[in-house]
NULOVO-909123 format. One record per residue: x, y, z of N, C-alpha, C in turn; residue number from 0. Coordinates in Angstrom, 1 decimal. Example, Ala and Ser with C-alpha at 12.3 -4.5 7.8 and 13.67 -1.06 7.14 Angstrom:
# residues 2
13.2|-5.7|7.8|12.3|-4.5|7.8|13.2|-3.3|7.8|0
12.8|-2.2|7.1|13.7|-1.1|7.1|12.9|0.0|7.9|1
# end
This chain:
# residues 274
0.2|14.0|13.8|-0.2|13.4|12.4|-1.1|14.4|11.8|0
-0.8|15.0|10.5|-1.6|15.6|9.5|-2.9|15.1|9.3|1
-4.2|16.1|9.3|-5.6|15.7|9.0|-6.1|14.9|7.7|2
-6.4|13.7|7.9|-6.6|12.9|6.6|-7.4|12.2|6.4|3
-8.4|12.0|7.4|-9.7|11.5|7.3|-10.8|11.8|5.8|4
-11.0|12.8|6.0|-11.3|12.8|4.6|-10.7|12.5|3.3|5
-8.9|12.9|3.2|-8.2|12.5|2.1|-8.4|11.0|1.6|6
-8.5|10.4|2.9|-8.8|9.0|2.6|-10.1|8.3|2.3|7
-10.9|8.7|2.8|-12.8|8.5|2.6|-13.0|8.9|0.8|8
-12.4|10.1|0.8|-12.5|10.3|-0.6|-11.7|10.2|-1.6|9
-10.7|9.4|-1.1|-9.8|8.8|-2.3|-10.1|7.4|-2.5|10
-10.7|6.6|-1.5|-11.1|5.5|-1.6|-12.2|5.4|-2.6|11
-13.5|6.3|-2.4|-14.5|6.6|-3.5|-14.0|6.7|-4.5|12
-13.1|7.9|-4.9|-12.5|8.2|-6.0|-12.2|6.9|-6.9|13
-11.1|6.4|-6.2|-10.4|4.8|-7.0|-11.5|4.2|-7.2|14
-12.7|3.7|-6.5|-13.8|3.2|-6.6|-14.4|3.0|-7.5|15
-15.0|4.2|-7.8|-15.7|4.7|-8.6|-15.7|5.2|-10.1|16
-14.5|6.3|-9.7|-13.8|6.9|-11.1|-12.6|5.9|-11.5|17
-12.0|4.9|-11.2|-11.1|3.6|-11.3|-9.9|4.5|-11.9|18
-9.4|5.5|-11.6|-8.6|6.0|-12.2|-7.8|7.0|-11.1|19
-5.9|7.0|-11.2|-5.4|8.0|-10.6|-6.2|9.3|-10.4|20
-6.5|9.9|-11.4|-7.3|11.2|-11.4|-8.3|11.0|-10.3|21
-9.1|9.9|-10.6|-10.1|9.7|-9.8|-10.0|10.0|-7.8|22
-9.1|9.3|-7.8|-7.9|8.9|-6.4|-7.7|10.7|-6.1|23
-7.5|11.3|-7.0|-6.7|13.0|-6.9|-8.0|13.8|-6.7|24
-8.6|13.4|-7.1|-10.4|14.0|-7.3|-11.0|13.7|-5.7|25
-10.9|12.9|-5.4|-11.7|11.5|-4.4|-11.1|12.8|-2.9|26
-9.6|12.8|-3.2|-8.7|13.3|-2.2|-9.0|14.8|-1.2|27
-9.2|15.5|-2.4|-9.6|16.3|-2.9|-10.5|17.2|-1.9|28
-11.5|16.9|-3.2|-12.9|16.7|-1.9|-13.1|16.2|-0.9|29
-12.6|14.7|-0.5|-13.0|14.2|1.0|-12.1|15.3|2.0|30
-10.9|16.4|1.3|-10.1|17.0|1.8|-10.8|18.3|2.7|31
-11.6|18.9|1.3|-12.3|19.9|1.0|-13.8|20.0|2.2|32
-14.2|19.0|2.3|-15.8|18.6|2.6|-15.3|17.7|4.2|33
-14.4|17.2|4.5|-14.6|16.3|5.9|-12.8|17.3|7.1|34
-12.0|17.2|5.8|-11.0|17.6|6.9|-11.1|19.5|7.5|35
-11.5|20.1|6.5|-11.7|21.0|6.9|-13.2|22.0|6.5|36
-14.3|20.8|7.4|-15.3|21.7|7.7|-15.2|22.7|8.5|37
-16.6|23.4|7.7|-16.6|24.7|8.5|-15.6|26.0|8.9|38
-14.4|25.9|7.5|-14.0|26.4|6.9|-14.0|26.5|5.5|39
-14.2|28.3|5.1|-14.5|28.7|4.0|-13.7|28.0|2.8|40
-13.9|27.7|1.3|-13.5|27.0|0.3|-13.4|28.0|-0.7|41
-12.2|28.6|-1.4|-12.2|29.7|-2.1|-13.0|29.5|-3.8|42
-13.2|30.0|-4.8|-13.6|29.5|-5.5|-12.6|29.2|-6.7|43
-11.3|29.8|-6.4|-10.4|29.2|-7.3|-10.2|27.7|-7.2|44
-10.6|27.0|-5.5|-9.9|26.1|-5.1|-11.1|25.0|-5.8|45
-12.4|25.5|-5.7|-13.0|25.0|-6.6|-13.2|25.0|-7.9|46
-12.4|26.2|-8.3|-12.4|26.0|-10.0|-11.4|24.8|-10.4|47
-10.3|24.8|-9.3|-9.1|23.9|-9.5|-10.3|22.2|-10.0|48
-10.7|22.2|-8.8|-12.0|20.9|-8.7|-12.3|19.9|-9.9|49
-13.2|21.7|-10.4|-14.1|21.5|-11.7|-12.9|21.2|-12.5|50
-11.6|21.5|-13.0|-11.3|21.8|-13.4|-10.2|20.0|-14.1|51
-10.6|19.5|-12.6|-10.2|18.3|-12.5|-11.2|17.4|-13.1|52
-12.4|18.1|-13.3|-13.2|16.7|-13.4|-13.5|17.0|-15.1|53
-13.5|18.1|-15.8|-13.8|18.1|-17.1|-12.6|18.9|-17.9|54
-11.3|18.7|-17.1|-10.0|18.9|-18.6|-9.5|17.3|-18.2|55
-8.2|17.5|-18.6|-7.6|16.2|-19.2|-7.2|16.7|-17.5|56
-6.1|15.4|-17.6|-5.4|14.9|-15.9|-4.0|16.4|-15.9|57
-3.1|16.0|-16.6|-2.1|17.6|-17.0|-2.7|18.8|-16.3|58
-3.9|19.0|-17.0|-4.4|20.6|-16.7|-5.0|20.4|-15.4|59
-5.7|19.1|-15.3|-6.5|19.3|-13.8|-5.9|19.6|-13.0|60
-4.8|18.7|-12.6|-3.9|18.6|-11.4|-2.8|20.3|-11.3|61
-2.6|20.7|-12.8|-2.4|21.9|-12.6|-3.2|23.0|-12.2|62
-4.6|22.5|-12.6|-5.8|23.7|-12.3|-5.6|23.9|-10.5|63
-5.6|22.8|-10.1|-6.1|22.2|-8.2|-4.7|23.0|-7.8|64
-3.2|22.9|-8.6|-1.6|23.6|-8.0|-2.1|24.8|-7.8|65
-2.7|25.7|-9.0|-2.4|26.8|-9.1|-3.9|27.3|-8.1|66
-4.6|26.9|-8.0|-5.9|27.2|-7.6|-5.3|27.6|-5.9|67
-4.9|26.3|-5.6|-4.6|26.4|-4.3|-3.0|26.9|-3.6|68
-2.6|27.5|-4.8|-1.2|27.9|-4.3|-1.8|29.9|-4.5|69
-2.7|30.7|-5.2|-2.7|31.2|-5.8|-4.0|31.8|-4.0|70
-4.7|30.5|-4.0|-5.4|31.3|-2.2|-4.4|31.2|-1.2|71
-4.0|32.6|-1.0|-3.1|32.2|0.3|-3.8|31.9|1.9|72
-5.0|32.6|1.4|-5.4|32.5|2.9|-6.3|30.9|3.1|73
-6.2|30.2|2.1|-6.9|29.0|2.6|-6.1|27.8|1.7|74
-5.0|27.1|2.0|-4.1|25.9|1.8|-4.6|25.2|2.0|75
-4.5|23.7|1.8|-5.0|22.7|1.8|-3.7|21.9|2.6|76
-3.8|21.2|3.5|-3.0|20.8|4.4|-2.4|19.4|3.6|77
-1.2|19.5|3.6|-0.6|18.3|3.2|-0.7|17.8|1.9|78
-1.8|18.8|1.0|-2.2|17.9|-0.5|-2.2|16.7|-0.6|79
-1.7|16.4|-1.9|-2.0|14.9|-2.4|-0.9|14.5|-2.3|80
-0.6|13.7|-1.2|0.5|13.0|-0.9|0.4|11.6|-1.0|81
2.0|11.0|-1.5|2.0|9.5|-1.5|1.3|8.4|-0.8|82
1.3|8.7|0.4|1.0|8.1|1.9|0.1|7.8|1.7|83
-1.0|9.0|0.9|-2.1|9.1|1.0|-3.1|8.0|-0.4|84
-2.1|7.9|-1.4|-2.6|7.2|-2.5|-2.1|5.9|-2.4|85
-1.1|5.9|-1.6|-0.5|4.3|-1.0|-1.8|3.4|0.0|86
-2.0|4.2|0.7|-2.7|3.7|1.7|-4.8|3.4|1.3|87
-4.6|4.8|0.4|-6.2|4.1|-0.4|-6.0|2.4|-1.0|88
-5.2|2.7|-1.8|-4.6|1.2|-3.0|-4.5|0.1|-2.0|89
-4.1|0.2|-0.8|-3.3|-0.9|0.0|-5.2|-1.2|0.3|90
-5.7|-0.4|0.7|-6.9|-0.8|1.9|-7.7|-1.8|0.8|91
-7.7|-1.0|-0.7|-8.7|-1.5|-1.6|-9.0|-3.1|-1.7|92
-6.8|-3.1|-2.4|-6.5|-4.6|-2.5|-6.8|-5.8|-1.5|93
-6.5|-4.7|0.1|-6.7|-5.7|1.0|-8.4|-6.5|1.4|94
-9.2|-5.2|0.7|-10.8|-5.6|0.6|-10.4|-6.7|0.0|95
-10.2|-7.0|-1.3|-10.5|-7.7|-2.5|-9.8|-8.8|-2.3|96
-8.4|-9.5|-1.1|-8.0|-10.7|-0.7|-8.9|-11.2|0.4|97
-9.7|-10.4|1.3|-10.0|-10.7|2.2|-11.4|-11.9|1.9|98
-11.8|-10.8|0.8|-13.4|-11.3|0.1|-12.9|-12.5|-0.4|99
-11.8|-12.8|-1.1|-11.3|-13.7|-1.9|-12.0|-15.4|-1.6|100
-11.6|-15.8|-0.2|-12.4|-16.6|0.0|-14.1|-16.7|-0.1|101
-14.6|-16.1|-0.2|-16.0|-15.9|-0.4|-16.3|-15.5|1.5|102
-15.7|-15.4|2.0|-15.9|-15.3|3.5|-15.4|-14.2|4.1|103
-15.8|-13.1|5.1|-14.7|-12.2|5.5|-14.5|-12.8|7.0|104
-13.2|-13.2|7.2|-13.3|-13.2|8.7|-12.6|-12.4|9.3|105
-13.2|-12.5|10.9|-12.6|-11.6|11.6|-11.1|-11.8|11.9|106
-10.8|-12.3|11.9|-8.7|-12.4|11.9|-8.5|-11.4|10.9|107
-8.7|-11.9|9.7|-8.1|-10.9|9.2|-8.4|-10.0|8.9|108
-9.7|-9.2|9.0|-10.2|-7.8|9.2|-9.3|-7.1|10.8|109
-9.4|-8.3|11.6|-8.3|-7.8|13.2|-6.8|-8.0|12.6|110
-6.2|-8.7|11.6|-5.2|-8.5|11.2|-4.7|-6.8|10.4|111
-5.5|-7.1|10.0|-5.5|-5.5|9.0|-5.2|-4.3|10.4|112
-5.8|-4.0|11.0|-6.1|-3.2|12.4|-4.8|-3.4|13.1|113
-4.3|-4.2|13.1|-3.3|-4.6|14.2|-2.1|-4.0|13.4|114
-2.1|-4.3|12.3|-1.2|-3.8|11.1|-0.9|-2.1|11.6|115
-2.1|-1.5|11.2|-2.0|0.2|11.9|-1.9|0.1|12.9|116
-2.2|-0.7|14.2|-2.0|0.0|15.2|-0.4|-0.3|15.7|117
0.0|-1.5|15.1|1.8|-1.6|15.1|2.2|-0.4|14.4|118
2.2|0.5|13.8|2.4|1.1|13.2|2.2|2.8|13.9|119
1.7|2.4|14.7|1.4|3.6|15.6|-0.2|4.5|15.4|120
-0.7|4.3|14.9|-2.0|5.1|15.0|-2.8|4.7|15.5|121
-2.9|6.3|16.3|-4.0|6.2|17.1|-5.7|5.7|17.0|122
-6.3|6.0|18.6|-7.6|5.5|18.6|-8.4|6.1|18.0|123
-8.5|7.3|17.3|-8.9|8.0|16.6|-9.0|7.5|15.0|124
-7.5|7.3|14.5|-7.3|7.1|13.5|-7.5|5.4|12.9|125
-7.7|4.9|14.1|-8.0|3.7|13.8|-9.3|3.3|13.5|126
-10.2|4.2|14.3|-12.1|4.4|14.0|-11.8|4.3|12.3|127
-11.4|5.3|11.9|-11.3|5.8|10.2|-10.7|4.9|9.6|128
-9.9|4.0|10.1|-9.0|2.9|9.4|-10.5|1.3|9.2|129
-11.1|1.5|10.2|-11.9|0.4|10.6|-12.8|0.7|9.0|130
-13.3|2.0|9.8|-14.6|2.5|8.4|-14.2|2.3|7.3|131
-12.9|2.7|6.5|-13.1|2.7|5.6|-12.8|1.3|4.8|132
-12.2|0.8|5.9|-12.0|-1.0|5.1|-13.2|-1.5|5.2|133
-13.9|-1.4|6.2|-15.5|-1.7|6.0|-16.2|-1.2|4.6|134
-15.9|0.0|4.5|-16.8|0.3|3.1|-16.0|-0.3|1.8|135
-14.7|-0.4|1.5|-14.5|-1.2|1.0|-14.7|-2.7|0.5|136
-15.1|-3.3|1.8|-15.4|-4.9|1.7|-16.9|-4.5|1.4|137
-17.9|-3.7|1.1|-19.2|-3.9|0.9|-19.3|-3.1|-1.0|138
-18.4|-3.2|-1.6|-18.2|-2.3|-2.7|-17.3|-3.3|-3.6|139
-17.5|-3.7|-5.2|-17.2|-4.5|-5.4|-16.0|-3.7|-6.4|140
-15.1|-4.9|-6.3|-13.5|-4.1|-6.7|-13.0|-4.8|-8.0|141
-12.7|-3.8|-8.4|-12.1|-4.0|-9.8|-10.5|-3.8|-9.8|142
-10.2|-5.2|-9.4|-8.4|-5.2|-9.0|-7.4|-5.4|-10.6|143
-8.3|-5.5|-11.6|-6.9|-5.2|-12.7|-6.5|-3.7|-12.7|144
-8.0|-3.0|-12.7|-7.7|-1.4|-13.3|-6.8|-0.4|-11.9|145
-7.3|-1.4|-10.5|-6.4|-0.5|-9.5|-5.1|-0.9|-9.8|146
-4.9|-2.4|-9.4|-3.4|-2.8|-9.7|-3.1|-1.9|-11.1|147
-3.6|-1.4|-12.1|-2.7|-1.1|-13.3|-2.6|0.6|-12.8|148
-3.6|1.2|-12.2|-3.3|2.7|-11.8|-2.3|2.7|-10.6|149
-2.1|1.6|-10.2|-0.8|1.8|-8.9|0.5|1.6|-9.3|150
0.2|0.5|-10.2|1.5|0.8|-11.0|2.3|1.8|-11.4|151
1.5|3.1|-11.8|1.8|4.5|-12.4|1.6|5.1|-11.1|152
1.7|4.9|-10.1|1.6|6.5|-9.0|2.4|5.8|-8.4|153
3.4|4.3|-8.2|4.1|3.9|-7.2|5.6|3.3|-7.7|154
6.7|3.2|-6.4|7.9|3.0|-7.2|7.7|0.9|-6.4|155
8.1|0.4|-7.3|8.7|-1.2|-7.0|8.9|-1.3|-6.0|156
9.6|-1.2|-4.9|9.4|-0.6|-3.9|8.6|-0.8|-2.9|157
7.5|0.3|-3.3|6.5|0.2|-2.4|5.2|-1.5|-2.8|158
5.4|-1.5|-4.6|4.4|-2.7|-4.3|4.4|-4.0|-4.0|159
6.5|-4.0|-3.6|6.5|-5.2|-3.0|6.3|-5.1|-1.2|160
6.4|-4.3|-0.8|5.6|-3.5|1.4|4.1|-4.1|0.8|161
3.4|-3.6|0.1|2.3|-4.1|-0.2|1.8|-5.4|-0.3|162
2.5|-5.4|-0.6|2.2|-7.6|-1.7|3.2|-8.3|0.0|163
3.9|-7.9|0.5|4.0|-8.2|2.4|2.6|-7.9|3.2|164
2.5|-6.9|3.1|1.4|-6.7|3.9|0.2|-7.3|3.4|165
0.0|-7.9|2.2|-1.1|-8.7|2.1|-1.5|-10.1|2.3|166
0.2|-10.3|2.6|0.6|-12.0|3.2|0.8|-11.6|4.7|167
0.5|-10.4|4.7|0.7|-10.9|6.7|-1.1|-10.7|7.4|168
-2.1|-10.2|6.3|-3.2|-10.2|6.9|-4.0|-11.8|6.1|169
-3.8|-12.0|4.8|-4.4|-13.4|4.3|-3.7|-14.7|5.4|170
-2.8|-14.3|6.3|-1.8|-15.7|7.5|-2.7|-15.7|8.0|171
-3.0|-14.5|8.6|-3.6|-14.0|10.1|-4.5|-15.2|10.6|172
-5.4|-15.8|10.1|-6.0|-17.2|10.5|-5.8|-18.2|10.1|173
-4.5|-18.4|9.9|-3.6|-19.3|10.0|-4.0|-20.6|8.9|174
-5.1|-19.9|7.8|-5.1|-20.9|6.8|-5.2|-20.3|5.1|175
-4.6|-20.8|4.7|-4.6|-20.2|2.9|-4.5|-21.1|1.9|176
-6.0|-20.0|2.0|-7.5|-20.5|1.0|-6.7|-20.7|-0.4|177
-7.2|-21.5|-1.2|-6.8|-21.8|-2.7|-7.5|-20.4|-3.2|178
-8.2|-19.8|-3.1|-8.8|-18.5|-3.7|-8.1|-17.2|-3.3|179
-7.8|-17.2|-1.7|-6.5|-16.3|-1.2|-4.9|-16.6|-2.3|180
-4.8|-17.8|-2.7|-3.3|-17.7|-3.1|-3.5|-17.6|-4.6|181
-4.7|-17.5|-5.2|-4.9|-17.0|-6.8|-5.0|-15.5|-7.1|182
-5.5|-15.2|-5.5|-5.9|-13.7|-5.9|-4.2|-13.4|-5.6|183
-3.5|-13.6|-4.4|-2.2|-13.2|-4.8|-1.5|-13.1|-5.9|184
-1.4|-14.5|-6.5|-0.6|-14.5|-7.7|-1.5|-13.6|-8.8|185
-2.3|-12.9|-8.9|-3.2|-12.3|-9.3|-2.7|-10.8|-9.6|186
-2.5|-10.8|-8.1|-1.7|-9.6|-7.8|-0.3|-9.2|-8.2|187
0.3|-10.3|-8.0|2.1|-10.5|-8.2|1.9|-9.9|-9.7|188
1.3|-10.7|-10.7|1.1|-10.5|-12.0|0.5|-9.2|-12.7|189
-0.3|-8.4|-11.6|-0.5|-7.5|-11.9|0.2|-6.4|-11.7|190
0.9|-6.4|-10.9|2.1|-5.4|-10.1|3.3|-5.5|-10.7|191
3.4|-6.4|-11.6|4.8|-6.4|-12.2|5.7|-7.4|-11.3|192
5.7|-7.9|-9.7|6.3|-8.4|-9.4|7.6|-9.6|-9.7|193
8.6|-9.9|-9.4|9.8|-10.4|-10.0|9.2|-11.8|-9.7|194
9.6|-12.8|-10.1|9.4|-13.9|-9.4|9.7|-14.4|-8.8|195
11.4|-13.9|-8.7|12.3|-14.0|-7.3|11.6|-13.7|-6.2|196
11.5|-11.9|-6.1|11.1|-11.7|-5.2|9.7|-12.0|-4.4|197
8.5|-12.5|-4.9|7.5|-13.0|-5.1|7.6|-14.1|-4.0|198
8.3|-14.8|-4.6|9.5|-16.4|-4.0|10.0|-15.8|-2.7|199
10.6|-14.8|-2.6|11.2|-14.5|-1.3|10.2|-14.3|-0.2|200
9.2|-13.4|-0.8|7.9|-13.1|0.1|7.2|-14.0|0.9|201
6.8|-14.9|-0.5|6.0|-16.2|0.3|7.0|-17.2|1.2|202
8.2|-17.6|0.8|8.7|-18.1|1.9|9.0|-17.9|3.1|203
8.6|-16.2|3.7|9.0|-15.4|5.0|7.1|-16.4|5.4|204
6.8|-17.2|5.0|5.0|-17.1|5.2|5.3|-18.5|5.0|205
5.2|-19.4|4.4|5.1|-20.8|3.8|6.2|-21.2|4.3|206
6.4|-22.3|5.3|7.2|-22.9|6.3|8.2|-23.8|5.1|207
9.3|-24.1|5.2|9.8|-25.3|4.2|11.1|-25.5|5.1|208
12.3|-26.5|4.3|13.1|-26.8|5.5|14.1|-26.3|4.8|209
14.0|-25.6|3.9|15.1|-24.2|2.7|14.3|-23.3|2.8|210
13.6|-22.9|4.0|12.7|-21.4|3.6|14.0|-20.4|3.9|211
15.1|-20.3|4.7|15.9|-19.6|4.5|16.7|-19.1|3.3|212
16.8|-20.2|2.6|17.6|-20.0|1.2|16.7|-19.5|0.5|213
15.4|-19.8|0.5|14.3|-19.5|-0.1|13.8|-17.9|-0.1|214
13.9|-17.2|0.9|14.0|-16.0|1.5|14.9|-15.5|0.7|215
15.7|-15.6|0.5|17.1|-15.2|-0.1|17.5|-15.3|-1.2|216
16.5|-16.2|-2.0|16.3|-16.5|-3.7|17.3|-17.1|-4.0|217
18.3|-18.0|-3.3|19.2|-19.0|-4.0|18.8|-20.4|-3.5|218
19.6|-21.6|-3.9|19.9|-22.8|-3.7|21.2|-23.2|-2.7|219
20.5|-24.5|-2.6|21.6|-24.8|-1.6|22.9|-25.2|-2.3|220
24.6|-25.6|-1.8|25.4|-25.1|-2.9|26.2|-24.4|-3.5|221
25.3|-22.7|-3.2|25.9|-21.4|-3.5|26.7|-21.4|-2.5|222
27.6|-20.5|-3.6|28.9|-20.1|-2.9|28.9|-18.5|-1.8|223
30.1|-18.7|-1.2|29.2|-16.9|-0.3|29.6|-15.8|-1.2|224
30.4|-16.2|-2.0|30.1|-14.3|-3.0|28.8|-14.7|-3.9|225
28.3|-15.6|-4.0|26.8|-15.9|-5.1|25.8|-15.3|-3.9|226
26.1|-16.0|-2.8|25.1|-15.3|-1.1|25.6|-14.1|-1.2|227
26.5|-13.3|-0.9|26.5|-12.0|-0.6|25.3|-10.9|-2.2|228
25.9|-11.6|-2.9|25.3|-10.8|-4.1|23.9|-10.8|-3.8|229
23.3|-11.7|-4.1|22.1|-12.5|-3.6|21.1|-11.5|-2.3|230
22.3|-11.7|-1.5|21.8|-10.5|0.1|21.7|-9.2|-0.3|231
22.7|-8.6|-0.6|22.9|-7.2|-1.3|21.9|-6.5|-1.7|232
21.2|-7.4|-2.6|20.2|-7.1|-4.1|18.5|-6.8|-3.2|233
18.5|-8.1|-2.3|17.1|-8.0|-1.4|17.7|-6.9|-0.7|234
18.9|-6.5|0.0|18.5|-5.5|1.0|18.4|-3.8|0.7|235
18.6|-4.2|-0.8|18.5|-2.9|-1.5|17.5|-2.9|-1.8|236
16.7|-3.7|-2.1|15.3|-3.7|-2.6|14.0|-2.9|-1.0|237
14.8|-4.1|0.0|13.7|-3.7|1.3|14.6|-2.7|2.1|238
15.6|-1.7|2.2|15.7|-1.2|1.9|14.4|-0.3|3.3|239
14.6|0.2|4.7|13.3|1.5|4.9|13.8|2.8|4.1|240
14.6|2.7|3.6|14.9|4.4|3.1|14.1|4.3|1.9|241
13.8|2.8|1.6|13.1|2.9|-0.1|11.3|3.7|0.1|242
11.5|3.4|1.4|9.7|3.8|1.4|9.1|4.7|2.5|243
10.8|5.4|2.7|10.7|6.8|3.8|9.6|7.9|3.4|244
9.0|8.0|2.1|8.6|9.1|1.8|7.2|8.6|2.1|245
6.6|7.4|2.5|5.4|6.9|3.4|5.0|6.9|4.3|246
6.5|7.5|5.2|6.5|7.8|6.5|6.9|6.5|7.5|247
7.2|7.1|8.6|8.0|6.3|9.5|7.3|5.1|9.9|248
5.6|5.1|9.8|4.9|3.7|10.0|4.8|2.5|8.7|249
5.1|3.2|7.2|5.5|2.0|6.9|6.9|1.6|6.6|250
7.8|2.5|7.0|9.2|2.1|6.6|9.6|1.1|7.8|251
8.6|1.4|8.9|8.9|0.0|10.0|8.4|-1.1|9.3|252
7.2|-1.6|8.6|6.9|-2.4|7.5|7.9|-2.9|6.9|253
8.6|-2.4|6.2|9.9|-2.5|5.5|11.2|-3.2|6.6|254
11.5|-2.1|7.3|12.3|-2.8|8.8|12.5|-3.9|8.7|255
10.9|-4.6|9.2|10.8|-5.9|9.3|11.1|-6.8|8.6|256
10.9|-6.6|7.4|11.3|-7.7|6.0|12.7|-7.1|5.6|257
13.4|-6.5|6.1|14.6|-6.1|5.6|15.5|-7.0|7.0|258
15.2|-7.3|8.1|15.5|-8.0|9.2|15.4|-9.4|8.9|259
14.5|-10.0|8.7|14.3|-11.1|8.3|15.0|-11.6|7.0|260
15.3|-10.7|6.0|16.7|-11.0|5.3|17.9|-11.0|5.5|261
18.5|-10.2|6.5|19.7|-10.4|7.4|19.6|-11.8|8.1|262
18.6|-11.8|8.7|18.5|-13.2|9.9|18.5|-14.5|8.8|263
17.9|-14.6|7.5|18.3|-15.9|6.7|19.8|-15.7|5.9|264
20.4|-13.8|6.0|21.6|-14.3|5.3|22.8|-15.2|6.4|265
22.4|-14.2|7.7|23.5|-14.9|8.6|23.4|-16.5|8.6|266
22.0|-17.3|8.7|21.9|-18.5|9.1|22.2|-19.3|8.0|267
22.4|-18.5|6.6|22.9|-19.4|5.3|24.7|-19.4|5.1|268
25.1|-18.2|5.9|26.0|-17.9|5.9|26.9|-19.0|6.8|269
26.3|-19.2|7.8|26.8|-19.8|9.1|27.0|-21.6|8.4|270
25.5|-21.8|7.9|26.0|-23.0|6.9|27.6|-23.3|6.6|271
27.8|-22.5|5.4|28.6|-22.7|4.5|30.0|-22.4|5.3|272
30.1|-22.0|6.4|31.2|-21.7|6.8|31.5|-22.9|7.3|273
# end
C-alpha cells in the first residue's frame, strides 16, 4: 500500500479548515510534503506549485502543483492527489459529524468505524493513522453542508451512495438509532443529492420490516417479474464494484456487499412470485 499518512492528516485539516476542495488538495499536499516523505529534500518548484495553490485561483493552482512536480524529476510525489485519498478524508469527516450526532460518542461506533478498515484489509499500522485521525476529527467541529456540497463536485453518485452505506453500518453498530442519528442522515441523503429510492433501499438493508426485501429493491408487493428484473438491473448497476474500482479493492468489497444483498432480495422476491 502507497505512503498516505500524511495525505490524509492533511487533507483532513485542509477540508477542515479551508472547507473547500482546494483546501482537501492543499491539506494533501503538504501533509504529503512534511509527514510522508520526511527527511527528503522538497524542490522549490514543488513548493512554488504550493504557494501557488494557496494565492491563484484553483485552475492555476492545481496546475502550478502538475507542472511543479512533473517538471522535478528527481523528487515525485508518490501517488498525488488521488480519489481514495479525498474519498476517504470526506467519508472520515462525515462519519465524525453522525457519530457526535447523538450528543454522545460511543465506543461501538468509533469500534465500528475501525472494524470497517480492518474488513477491508488495513493493516496495524494503518489502522494507528485511521484511529488518529477520526479522533481529531470528533474533537473539531464540522461544517457538513459545505463538505457534503464540495464532495458532491470531487465524487461520482456512486461513490456517495458506499458512503451514505457506510454510515448506516457504523450509526447500527450499537444497535440503537438515535432520532438525531436519523436527522443527520436524512441531512446527508439531502445533501448528497441522494434518490429517494435509493435512500429507501439503503435503510431497509438496516431497518428490519416484513417487505424489507421488496424494500431493498425499491418496489411493491404485486410487481410483476419484468417490473422486478428492471427494478434489479437498475440497483445492480448502481452498486455495481466496478463503479468504485478506482477507490481500490478495499472499498469496492464495500460495494460487493450491498451489491450481494441485492441479488439475495432479488432471488427471494423472485421465488415469491413464481
Amino acid at each position: 500500500m502507497k505512503s498516505w499518512r500524511g495525505k490524509l492528516f492533511g487533507g483532513l485539516i485542509g477540508l477542515l479548515f479551508l472547507r473547500t476542495p482546494l483546501g482537501i488538495i492543499i491539506g494533501i499536499v503538504l501533509g504529503h510534503l512534511f509527514f510522508d516523505n520526511k527527511g527528503k529534500s522538497v524542490s522549490g518548484k514543488a513548493w512554488g506549485g504550493i504557494l501557488g495553490m494557496m494565492f491563484a485561483g484553483p485552475l492555476g493552482a492545481i496546475a502550478g502543483v502538475y507542472f511543479g512536480n512533473s517538471i522535478d524529476a528527481q523528487r515525485k510525489m508518490q501517488g498525488g492527489v488521488d480519489d481514495r485519498a479525498v474519498f476517504q478524508i470526506n467519508l472520515i469527516s462525515i462519519l465524525a459529524y453522525v457519530i457526535k450526532a447523538d450528543h454522545k460518542v460511543a465506543k461501538e461506533e468509533i469500534q465500528a468505524v475501525l472494524s470497517i478498515f480492518q474488513k477491508m484489509g488495513y493493516g496495524v499500522h494503518q489502522m494507528e493513522i485511521i484511529s488518529r485521525t477520526l479522533n481529531f476529527a470528533l474533537n473539531q467541529p464540522i461544517d457538513l453542508q459545505n463538505i457534503c456540497a464540495n464532495f458532491c463536485k470531487s465524487s461520482k453518485y456512486e461513490e456517495r451512495l458506499m458512503l451514505l452505506r457506510i454510515v448506516y453500518l457504523v450509526v447500527m453498530a450499537d444497535g440503537v438509532f438515535h432520532p438525531n442519528e436519523k436527522k443527520a442522515i436524512e441531512d446527508i441523503v439531502n445533501l448528497l443529492g441522494i434518490d429517494v429510492q435509493d435512500f429507501h433501499s439503503l435503510e431497509a438493508e438496516f431497518i428490519k420490516s416484513n417487505d424489507r426485501y421488496y424494500e431493498i429493491l425499491g418496489v411493491q408487493r404485486g410487481i410483476t417479474k419484468v417490473e422486478l428484473k428492471k427494478a434489479y438491473r437498475k440497483l445492480a448497476l448502481s452498486y455495481h464494484p466496478d463503479r468504485v474500482a478506482h477507490l481500490g479493492e478495499e472499498y469496492a468489497s464495500i460495494a460487493k456487499e450491498k451489491f450481494q444483498k441485492i441479488s439475495e432480495a432479488y432471488e427471494y422476491v423472485l421465488k415469491e412470485l413464481s
